[in-house]
KEKE-3310 file (N, C-alpha, C; in steps of 0.2 Angstrom, whole numbers, plus 5000, padded with zeros to 4 digits):
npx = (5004:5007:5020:5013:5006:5019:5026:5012:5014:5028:5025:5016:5022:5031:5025:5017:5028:5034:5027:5021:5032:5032:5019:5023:5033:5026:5019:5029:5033:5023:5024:5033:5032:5024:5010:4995:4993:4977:4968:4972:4978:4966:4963:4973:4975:4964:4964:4973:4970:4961:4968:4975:4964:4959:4947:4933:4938:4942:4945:4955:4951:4939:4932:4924:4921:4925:4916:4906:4906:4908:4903:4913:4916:4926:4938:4942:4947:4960:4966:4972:4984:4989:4993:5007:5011:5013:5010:5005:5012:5009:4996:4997:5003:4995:4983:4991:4995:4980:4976:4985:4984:4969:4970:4972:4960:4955:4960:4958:4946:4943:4950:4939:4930:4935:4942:4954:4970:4980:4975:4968:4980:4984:4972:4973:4983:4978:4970:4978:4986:4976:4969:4956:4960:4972:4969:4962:4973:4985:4981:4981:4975:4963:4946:4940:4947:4950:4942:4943:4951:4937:4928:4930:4931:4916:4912:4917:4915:4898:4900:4902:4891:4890:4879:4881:4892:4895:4888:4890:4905:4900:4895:4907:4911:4904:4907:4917:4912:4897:4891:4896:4886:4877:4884:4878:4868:4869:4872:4863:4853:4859:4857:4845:4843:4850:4841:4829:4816:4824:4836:4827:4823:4839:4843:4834:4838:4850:4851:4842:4851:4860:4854:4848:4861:4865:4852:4855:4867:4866:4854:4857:4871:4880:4872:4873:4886:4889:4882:4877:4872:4879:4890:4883:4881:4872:4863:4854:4862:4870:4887:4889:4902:4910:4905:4903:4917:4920:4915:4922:4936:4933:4929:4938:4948:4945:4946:4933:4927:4917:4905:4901:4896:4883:4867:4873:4881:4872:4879:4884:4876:4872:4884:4889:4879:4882:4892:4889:4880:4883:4886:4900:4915:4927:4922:4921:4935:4949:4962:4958:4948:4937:4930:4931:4920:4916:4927:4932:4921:4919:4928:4929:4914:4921:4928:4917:4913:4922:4923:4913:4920:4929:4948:4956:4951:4950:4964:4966:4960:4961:4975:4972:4967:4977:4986:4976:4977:4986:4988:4980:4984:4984:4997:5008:5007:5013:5008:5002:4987:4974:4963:4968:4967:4980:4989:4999:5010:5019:5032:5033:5033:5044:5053:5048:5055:5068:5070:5067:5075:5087:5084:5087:5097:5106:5102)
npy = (4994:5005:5007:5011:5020:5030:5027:5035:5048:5050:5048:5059:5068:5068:5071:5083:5092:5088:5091:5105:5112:5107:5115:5126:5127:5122:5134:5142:5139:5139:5152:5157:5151:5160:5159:5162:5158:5158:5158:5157:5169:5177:5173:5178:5194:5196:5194:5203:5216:5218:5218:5229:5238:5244:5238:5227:5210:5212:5209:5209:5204:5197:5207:5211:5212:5196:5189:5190:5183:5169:5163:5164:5165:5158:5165:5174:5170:5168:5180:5187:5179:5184:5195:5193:5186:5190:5183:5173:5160:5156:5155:5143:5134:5132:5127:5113:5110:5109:5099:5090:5088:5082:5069:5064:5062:5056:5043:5039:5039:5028:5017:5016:5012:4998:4990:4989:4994:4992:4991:5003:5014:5009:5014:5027:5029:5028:5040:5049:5049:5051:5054:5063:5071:5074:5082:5094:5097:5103:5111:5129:5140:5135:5140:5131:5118:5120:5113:5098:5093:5096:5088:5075:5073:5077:5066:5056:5059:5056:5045:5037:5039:5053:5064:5076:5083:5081:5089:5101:5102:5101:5113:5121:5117:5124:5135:5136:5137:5140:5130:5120:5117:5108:5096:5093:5092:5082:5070:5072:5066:5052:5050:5046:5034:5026:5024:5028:5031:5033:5042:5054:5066:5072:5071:5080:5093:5091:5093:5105:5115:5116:5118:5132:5138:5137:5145:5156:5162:5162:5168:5180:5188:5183:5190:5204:5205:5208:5212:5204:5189:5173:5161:5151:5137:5126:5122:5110:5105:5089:5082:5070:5061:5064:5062:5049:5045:5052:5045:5030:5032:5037:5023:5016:5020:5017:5003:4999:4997:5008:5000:4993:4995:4997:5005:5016:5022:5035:5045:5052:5055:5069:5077:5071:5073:5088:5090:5082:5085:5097:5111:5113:5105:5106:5103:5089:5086:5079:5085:5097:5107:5104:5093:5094:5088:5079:5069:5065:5060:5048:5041:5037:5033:5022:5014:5010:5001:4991:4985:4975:4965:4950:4946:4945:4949:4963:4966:4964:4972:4986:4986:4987:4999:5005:5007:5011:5026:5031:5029:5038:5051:5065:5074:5061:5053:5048:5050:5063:5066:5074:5077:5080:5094:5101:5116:5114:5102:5088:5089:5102:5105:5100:5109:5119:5116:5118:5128:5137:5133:5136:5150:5152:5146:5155:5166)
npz = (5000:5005:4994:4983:4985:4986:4972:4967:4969:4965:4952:4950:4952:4942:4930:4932:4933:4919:4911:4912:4908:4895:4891:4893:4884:4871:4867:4865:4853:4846:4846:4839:4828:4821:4827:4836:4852:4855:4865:4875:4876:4877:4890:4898:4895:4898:4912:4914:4911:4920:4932:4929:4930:4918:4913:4918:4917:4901:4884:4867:4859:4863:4862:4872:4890:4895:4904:4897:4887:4892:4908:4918:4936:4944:4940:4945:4957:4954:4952:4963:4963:4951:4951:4959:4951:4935:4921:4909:4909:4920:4922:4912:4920:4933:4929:4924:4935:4941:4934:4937:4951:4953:4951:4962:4970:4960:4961:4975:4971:4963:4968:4979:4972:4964:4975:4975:4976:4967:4955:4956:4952:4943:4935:4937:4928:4917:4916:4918:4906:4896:4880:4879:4892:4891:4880:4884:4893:4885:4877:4876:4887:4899:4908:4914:4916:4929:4935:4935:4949:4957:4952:4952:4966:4973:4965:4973:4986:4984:4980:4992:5001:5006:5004:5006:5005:4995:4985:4991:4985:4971:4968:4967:4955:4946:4945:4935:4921:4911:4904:4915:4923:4917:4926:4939:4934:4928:4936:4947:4937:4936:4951:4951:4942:4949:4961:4962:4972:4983:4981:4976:4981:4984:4972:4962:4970:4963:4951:4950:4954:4945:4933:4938:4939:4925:4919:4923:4921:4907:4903:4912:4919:4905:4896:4903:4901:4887:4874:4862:4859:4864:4856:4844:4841:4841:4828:4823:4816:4813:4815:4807:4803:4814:4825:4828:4826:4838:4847:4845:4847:4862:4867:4861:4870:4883:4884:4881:4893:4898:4892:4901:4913:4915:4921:4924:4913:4914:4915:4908:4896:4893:4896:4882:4875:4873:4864:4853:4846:4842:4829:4827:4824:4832:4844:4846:4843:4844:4856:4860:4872:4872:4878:4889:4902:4898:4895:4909:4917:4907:4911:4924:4923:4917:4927:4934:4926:4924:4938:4935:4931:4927:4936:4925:4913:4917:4917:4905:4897:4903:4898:4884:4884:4888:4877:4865:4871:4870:4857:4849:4858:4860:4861:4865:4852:4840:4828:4819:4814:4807:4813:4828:4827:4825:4821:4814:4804:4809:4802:4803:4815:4820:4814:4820:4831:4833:4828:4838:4847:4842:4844:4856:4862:4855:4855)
capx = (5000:5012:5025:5009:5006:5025:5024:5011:5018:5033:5022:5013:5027:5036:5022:5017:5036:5037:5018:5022:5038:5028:5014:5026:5037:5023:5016:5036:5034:5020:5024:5040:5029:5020:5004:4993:4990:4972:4962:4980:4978:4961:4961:4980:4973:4958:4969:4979:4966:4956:4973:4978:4958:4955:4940:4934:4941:4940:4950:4954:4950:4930:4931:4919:4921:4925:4910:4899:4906:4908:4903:4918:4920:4932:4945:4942:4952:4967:4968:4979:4991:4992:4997:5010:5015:5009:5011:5004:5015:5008:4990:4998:5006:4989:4981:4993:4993:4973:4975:4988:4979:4963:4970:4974:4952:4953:4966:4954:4936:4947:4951:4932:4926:4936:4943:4963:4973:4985:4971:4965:4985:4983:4969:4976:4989:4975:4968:4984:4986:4969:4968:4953:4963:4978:4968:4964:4980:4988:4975:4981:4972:4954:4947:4936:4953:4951:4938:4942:4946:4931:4922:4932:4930:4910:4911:4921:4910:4893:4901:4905:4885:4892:4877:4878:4898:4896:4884:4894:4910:4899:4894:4914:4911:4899:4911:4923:4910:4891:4890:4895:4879:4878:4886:4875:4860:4869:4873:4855:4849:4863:4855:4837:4845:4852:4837:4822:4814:4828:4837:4825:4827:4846:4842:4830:4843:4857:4848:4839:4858:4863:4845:4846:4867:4864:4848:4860:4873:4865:4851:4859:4876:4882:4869:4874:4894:4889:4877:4877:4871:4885:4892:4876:4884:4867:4860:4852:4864:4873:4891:4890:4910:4913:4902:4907:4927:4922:4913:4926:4939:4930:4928:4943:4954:4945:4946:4925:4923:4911:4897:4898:4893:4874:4863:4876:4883:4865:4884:4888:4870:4872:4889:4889:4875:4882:4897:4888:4873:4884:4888:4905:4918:4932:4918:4922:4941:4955:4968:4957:4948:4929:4929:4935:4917:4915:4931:4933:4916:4920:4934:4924:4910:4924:4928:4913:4912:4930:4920:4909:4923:4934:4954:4962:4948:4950:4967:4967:4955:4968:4979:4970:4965:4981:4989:4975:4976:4994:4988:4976:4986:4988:5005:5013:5007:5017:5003:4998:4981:4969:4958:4971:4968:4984:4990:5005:5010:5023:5037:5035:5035:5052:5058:5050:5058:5075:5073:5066:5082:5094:5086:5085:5103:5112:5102)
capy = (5000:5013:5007:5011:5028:5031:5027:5040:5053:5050:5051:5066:5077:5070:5072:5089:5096:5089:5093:5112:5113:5107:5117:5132:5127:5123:5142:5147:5135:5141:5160:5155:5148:5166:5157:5166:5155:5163:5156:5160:5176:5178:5174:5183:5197:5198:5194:5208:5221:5217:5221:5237:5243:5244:5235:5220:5204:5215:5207:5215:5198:5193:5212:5213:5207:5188:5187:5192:5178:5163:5165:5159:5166:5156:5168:5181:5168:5167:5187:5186:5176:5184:5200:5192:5182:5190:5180:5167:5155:5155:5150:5138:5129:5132:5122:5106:5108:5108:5092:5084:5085:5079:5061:5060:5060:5049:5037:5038:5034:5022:5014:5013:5004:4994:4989:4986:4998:4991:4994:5010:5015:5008:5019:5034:5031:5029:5046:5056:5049:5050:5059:5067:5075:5078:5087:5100:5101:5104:5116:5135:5138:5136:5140:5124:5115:5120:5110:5092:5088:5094:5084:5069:5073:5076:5059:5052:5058:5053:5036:5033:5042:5057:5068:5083:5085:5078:5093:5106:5101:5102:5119:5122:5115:5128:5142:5136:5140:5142:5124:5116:5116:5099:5092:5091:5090:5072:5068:5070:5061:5046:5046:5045:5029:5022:5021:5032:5032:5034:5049:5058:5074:5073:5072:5087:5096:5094:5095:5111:5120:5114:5122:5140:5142:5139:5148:5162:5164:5163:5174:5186:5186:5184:5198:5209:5210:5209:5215:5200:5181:5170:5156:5147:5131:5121:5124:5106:5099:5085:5080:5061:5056:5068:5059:5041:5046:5055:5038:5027:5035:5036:5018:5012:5023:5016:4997:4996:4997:5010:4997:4987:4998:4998:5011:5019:5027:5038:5049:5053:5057:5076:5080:5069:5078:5094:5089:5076:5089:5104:5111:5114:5097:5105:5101:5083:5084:5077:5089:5101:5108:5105:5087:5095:5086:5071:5064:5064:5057:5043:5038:5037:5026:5014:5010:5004:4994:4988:4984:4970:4960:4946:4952:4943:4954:4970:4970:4967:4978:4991:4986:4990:5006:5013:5007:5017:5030:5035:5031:5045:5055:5074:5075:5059:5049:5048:5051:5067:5069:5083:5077:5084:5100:5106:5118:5113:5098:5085:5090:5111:5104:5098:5114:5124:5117:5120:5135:5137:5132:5142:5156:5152:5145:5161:5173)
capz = (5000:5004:4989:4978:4986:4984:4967:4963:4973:4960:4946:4949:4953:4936:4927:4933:4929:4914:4907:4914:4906:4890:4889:4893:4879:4866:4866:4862:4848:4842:4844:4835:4818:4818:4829:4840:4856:4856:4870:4882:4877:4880:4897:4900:4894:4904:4919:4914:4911:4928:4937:4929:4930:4910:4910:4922:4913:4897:4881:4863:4855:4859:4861:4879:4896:4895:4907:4891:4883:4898:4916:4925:4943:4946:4936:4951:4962:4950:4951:4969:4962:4945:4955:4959:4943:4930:4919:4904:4910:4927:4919:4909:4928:4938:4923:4924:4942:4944:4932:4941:4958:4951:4950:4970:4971:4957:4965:4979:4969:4960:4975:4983:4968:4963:4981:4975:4975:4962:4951:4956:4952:4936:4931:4939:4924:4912:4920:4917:4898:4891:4875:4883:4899:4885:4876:4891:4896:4880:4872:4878:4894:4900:4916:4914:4919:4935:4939:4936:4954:4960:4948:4955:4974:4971:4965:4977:4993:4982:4980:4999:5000:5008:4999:5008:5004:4985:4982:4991:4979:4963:4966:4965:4947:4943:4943:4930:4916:4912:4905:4922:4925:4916:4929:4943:4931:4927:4946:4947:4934:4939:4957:4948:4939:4953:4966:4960:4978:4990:4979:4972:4985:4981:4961:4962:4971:4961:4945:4952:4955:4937:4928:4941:4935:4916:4917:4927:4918:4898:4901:4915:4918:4900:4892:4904:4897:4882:4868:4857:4860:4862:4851:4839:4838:4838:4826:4821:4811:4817:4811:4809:4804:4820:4832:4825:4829:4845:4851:4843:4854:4868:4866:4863:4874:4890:4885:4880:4900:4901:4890:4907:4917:4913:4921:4925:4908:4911:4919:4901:4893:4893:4892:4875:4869:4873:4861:4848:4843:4842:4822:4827:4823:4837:4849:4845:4841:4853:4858:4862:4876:4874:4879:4898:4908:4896:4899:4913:4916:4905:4917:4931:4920:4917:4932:4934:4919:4926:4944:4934:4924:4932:4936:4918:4909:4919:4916:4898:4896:4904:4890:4877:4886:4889:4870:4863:4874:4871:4849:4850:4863:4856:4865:4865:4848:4833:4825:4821:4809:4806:4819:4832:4829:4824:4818:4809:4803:4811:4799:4803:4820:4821:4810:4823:4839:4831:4824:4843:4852:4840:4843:4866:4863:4849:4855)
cpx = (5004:5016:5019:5007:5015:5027:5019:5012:5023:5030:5019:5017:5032:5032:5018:5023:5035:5031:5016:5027:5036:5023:5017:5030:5031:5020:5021:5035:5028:5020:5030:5038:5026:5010:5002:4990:4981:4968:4967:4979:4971:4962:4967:4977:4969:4958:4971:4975:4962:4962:4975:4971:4959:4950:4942:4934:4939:4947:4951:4951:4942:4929:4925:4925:4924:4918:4905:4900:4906:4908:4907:4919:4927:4937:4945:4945:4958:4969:4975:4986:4994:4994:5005:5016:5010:5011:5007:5006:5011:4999:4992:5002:5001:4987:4982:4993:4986:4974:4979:4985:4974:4965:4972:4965:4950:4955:4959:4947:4939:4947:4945:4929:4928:4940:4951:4967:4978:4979:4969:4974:4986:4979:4967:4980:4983:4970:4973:4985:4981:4969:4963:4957:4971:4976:4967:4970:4986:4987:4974:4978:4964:4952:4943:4941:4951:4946:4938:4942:4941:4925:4923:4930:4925:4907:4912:4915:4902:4895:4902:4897:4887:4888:4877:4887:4899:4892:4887:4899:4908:4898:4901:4914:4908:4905:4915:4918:4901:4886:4891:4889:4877:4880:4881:4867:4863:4869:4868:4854:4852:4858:4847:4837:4845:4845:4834:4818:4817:4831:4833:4826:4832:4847:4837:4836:4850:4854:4846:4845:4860:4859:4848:4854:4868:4860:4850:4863:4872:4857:4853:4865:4880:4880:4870:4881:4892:4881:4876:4878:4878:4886:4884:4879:4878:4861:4853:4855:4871:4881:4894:4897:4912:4912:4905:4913:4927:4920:4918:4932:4939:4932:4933:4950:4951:4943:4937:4926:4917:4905:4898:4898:4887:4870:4867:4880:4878:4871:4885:4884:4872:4881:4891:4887:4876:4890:4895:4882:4877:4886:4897:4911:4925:4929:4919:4931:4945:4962:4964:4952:4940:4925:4929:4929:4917:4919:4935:4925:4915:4925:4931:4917:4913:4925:4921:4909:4916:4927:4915:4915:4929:4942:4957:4957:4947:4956:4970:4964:4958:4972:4977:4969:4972:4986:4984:4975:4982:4992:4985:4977:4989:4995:5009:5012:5012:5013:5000:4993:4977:4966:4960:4971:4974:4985:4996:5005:5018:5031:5039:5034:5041:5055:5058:5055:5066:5078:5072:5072:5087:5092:5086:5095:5109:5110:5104)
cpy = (5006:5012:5011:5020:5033:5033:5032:5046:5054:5052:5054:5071:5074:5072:5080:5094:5097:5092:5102:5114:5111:5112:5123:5133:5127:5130:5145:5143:5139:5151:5161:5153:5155:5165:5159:5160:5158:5164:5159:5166:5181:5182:5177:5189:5202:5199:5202:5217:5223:5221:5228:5241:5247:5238:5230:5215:5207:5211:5210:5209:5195:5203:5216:5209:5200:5184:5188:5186:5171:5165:5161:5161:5165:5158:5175:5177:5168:5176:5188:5184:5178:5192:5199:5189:5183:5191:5175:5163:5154:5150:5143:5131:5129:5126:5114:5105:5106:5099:5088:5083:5082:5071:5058:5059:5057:5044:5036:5034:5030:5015:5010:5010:5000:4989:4985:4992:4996:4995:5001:5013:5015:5011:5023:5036:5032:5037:5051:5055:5048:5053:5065:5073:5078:5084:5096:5101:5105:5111:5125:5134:5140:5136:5132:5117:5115:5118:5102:5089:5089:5088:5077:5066:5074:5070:5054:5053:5054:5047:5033:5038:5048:5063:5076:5086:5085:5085:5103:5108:5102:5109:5123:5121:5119:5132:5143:5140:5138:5134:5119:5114:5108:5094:5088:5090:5081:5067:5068:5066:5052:5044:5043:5036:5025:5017:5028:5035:5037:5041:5053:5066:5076:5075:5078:5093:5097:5095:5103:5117:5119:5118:5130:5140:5142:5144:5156:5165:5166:5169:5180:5188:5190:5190:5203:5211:5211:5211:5208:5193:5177:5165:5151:5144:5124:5124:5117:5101:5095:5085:5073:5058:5060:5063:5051:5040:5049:5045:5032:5028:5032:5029:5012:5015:5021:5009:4996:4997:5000:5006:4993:4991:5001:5004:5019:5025:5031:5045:5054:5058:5063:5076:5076:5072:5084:5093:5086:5081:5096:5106:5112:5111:5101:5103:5094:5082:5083:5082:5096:5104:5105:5098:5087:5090:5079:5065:5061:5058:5050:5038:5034:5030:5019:5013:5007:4998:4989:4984:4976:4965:4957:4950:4951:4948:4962:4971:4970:4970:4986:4991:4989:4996:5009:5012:5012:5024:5034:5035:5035:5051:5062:5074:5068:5055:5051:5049:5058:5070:5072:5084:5081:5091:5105:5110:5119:5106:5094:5090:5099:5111:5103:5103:5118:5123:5119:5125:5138:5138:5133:5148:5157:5152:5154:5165:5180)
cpz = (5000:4999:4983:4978:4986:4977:4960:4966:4969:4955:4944:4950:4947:4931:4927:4930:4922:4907:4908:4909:4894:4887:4889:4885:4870:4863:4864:4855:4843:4840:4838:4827:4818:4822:4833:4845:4860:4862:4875:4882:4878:4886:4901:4901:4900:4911:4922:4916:4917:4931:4936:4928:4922:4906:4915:4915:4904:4891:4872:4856:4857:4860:4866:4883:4895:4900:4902:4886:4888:4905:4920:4931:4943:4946:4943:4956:4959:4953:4956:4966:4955:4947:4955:4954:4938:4923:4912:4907:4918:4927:4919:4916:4929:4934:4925:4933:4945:4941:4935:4948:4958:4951:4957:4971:4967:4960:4969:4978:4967:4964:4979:4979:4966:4970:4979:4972:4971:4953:4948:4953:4943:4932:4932:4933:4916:4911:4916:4910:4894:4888:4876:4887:4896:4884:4880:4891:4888:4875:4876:4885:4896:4908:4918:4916:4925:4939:4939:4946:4958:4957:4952:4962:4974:4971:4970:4984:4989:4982:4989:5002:5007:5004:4999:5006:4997:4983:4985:4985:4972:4963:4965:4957:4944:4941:4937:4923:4915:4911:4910:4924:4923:4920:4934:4943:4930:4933:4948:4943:4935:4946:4955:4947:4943:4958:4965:4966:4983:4987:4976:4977:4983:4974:4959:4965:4968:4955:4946:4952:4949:4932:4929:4938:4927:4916:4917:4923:4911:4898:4906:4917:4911:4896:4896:4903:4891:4878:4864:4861:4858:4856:4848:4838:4838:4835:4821:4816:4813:4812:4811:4811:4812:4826:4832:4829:4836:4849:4851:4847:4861:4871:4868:4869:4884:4891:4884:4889:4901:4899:4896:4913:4917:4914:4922:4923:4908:4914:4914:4895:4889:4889:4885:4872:4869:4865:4854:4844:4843:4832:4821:4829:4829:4841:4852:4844:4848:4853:4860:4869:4879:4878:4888:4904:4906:4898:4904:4919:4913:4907:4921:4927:4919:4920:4935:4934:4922:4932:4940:4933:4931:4931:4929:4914:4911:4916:4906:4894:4898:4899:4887:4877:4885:4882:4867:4867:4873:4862:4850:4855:4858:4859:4865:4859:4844:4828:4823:4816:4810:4812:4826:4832:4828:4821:4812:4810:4807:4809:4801:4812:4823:4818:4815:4830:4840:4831:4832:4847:4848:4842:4854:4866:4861:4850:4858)
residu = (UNK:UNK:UNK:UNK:UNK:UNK:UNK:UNK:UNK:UNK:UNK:UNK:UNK:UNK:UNK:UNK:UNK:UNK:UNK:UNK:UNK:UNK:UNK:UNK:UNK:UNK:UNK:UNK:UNK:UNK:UNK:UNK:UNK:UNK:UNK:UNK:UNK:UNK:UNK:UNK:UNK:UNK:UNK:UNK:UNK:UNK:UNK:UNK:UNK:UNK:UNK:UNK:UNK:UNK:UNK:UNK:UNK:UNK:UNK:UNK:UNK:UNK:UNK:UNK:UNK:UNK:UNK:UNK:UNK:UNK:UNK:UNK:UNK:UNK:UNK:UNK:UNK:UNK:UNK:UNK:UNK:UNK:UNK:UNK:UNK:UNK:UNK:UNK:UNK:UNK:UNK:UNK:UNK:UNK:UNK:UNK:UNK:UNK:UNK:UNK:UNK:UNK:UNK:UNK:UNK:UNK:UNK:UNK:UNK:UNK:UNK:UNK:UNK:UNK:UNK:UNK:UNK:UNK:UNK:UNK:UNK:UNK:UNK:UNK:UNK:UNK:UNK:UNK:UNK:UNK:UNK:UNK:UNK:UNK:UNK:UNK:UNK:UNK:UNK:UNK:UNK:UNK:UNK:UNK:UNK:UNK:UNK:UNK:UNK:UNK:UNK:UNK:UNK:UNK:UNK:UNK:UNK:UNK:UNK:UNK:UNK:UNK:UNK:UNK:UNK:UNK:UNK:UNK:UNK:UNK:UNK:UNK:UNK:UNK:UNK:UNK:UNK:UNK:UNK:UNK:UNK:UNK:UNK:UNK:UNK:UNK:UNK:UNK:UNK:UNK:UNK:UNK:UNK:UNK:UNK:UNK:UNK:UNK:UNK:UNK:UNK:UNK:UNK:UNK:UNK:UNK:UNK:UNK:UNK:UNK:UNK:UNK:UNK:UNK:UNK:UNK:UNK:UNK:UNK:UNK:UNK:UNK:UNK:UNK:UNK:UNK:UNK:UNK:UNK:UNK:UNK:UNK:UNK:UNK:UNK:UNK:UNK:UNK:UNK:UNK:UNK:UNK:UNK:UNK:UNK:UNK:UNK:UNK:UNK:UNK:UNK:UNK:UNK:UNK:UNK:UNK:UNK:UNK:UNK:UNK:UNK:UNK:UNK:UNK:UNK:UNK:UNK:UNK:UNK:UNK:UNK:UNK:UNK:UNK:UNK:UNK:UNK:UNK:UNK:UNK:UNK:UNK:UNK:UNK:UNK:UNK:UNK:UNK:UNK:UNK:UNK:UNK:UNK:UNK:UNK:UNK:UNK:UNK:UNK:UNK:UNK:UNK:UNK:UNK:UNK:UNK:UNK:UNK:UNK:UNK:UNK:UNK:UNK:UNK:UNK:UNK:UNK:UNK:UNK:UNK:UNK:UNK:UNK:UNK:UNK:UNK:UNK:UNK:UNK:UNK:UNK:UNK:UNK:UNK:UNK:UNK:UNK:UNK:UNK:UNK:UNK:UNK:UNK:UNK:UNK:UNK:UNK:UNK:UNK:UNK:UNK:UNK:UNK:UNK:UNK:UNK:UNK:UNK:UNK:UNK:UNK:UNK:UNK)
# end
């Protein structure tokens, strides 16, 4: 027990380093090709402008507030510290550090379902390399990062039926951004799933805080930074090859578990269809950020699926999970096709890191 707790104690402080020192370096890379890390400098901006009193979270890029465009609170706790370090790069740490402490409240729910901590250890690793949780971390900076470990911890007290501490920590979830709200509409409708009688109070309540901060945020809130209705991204027309490749993914990067975990997937319902029904195919691509509730939610669903199956099918079912999970990884595959979202291609990759470290090195 403790060599295993050891063991991720190693692997989230080299993983954190090297995933920081990464996403610092990728934004030089790409400033280096002539490429505007857009969303970084959104939310830098906004930082920037709040602190020097030229507009609250004001940016020159959606051209309001950023609260006219997404209701994040949450970005009024960063401001202390961007005081201090102010900075992009300092985003770009907070980021990989919300995602790397997210996987100590996964370790733990990990832990309580499947009752083996060699286990739970092992889909801590499928946790930290999911093309999903890549994708976030890789993708400029979002404040919607800064909520995976609540979503975890949420989870974790609702799994150990802790309902009054699981419903605290989602309202933590609210703040990252206006669709959070999905979260504790699905946490309701999961306990509905589960035991119809005995949660329904609880499923009313978390459902009801998910309703009143979307309803908040998209009719009062956002129209009051702004003059103009946010993003129309459903507009009724589906993008099939999109949804096909988002599920297919999905699918295979978590070993097929989640289909064995029955009523269960009712976890996933929403944040799919906030992703599968939009007109807008980054919604769906992996390296990017939009995937921030589903996939972590499709983690969480596997280990339940994981929870039915004997140990020589759980762990080959790990296998497969973390072989694809590393082919469809925006950051470590050798692979890099369009669906990643990038902006250059392999080959003007390797041109820039060069051209990069001639100009760090001879400058």
């Amino acid at each position: 027990m403790r060599n295993v707790r050891k063991a991720l104690a190693g692997v989230l402080f080299v993983y954190f380093v090297v995933m920081s020192l990464y996403s610092i370096f990728r934004v030089k890379v790409l400033l280096v090709l002539g490429y505007t890390p857009t969303d970084l400098v959104i939310f830098n901006e906004s930082l920037s402008t709040t602190i020097h009193g030229a507009g609250f979270f004001y940016n020159h890029i959606e051209g309001v507030s950023h609260f006219g465009v997404h209701n994040s609170p949450i970005l009024l706790l960063i401001l202390p510290l961007y005081k201090v370090w102010p900075s992009a790069d300092l985003l770009l740490v907070l980021q990989t550090l919300s995602v790397t402490l997210a996987a100590v409240p996964f370790f733990k729910l990990s832990k309580l379902i499947l009752k083996d901590e060699n286990a739970a250890f092992a889909f801590t690793l499928l946790y930290l390399f999911s093309p999903f949780v890549l994708g976030v971390l890789r993708f400029d900076f979002h404040a919607v990062s800064l909520a995976l470990p609540f979503i975890f911890l949420s989870l974790y007290y609702l799994e150990k039926g802790e309902y009054v501490k699981a419903f605290l920590v989602s309202l933590v979830v609210l703040l990252v951004r206006e669709d959070a709200g999905l979260f504790p509409i699905s946490v309701g409708l999961y306990l509905l799933a589960l035991n119809y009688k005995r949660n329904a109070r609880w499923a009313f309540l978390f459902g009801a805080a998910g309703v009143f901060w979307i309803g908040l945020s998209v009719f009062v809130v956002i129209p009051h930074f702004s003059h103009f209705h946010f993003y129309n991204r459903y507009t009724g027309k589906v993008l099939w090859r999109f949804v096909v490749y988002l599920v297919s993914v999905s699918l295979l990067s978590t070993g097929f578990l989640p289909l064995f975990a029955g009523k269960r997937m009712v976890l996933l319902v929403l944040p799919f269809l906030e992703l599968a029904l939009s007109n807008y195919w980054a919604m769906m691509a992996i390296g990017d950020h939009y995937q921030w509730l589903f996939g972590p939610l499709l983690l969480v669903v596997a280990l339940y699926g994981a929870r039915r199956l004997s140990r020589r099918a759980f762990w080959g079912s790990v296998a497969v999970a973390g072989v694809f999970s590393l082919l469809f990884s925006p950051v470590f595959s050798p692979l890099f096709p369009h669906y990643l979202n990038a902006p250059y291609l392999l080959a003007s990759r390797i041109d820039a890191t060069f051209k990069l470290a001639r100009i760090l090195l001879f400058r």
